[in-house]
C-alpha positions in Angstrom: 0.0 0.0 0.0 0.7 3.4 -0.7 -0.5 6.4 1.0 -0.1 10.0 -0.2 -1.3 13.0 2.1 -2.1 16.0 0.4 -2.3 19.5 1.9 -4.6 21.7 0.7 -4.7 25.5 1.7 -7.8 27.2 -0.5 -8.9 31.4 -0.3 -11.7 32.0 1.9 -14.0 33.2 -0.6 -13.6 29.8 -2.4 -14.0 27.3 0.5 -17.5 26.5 -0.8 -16.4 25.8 -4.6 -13.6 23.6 -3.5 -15.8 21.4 -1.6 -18.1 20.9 -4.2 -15.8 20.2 -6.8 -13.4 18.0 -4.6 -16.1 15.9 -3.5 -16.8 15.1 -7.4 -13.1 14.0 -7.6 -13.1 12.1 -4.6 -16.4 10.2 -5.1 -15.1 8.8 -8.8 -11.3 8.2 -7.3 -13.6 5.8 -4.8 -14.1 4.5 -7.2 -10.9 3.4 -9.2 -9.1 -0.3 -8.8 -5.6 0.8 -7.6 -7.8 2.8 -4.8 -8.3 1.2 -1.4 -9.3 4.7 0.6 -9.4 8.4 -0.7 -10.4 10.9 2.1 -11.3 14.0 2.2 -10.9 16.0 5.6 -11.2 19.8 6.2 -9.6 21.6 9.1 -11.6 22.1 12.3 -9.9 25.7 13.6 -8.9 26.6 9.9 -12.0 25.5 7.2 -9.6 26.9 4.4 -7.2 23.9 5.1 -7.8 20.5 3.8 -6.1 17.0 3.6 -7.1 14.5 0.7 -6.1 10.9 2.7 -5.2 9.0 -0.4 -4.6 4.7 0.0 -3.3 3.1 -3.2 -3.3 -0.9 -3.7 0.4 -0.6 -5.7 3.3 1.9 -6.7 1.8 2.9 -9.9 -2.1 3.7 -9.0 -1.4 7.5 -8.3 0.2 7.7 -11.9 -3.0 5.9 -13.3 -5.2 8.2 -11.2 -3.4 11.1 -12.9 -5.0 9.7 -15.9 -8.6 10.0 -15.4 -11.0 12.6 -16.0 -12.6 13.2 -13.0 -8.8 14.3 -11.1 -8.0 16.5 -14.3 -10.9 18.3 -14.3 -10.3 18.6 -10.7 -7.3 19.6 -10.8 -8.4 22.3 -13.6 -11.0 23.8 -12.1 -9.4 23.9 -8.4 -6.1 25.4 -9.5 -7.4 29.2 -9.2 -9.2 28.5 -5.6 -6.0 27.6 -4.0 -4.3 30.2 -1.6 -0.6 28.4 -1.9 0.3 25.2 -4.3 -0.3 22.2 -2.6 1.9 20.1 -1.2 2.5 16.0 -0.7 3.8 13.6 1.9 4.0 10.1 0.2 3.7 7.1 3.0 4.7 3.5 3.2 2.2 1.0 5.4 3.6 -0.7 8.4 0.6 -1.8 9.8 -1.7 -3.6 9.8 0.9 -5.6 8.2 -1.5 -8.2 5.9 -2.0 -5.4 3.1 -4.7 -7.2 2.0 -7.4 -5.0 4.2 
């Protein structure tokens, strides 16, 4: 399993866009093969801050994510909302240790 954390940091003023539009993306990422888990979490103290929990099944699913339409469309039509680029923390899975969950 891979596990990428994305940081998110969006302008006030476009809080309620990027919600909508994310949860597209993350409904039809659900939904891919190489997808185990793909969160989406806003800040409690900061509501402009958000994390995108992503769990892949393999090494290459992000790339094939890349590939779909639902995360460039995303990824178009979110660019403008955000306050700073966003940023990624890519994660290897210790436990549980059978991957197969």
């Amino acid at each position: 399993m891979l596990i990428v954390h994305v940081s998110i940091h969006v302008h006030p003023e476009a809080v309620d866009a990027f919600i909508a539009a994310t949860l597209v993306n993350v409904r039809q990422s659900a939904l891919e093969p190489g997808v185990a888990r793909f969160d989406f979490l806003q800040q409690q103290d900061d509501p402009t801050r958000f994390q995108l929990l992503e769990v892949y099944r393999s090494a290459d699913a992000p790339a094939r994510h890349k590939e779909t339409a639902h995360y460039q469309q995303w990824r178009d039509t979110v660019a403008g909302m955000m306050a700073e680029p966003r940023t990624s923390v890519k994660f290897d899975n210790l436990f549980p240790e059978d991957e197969g969950w």
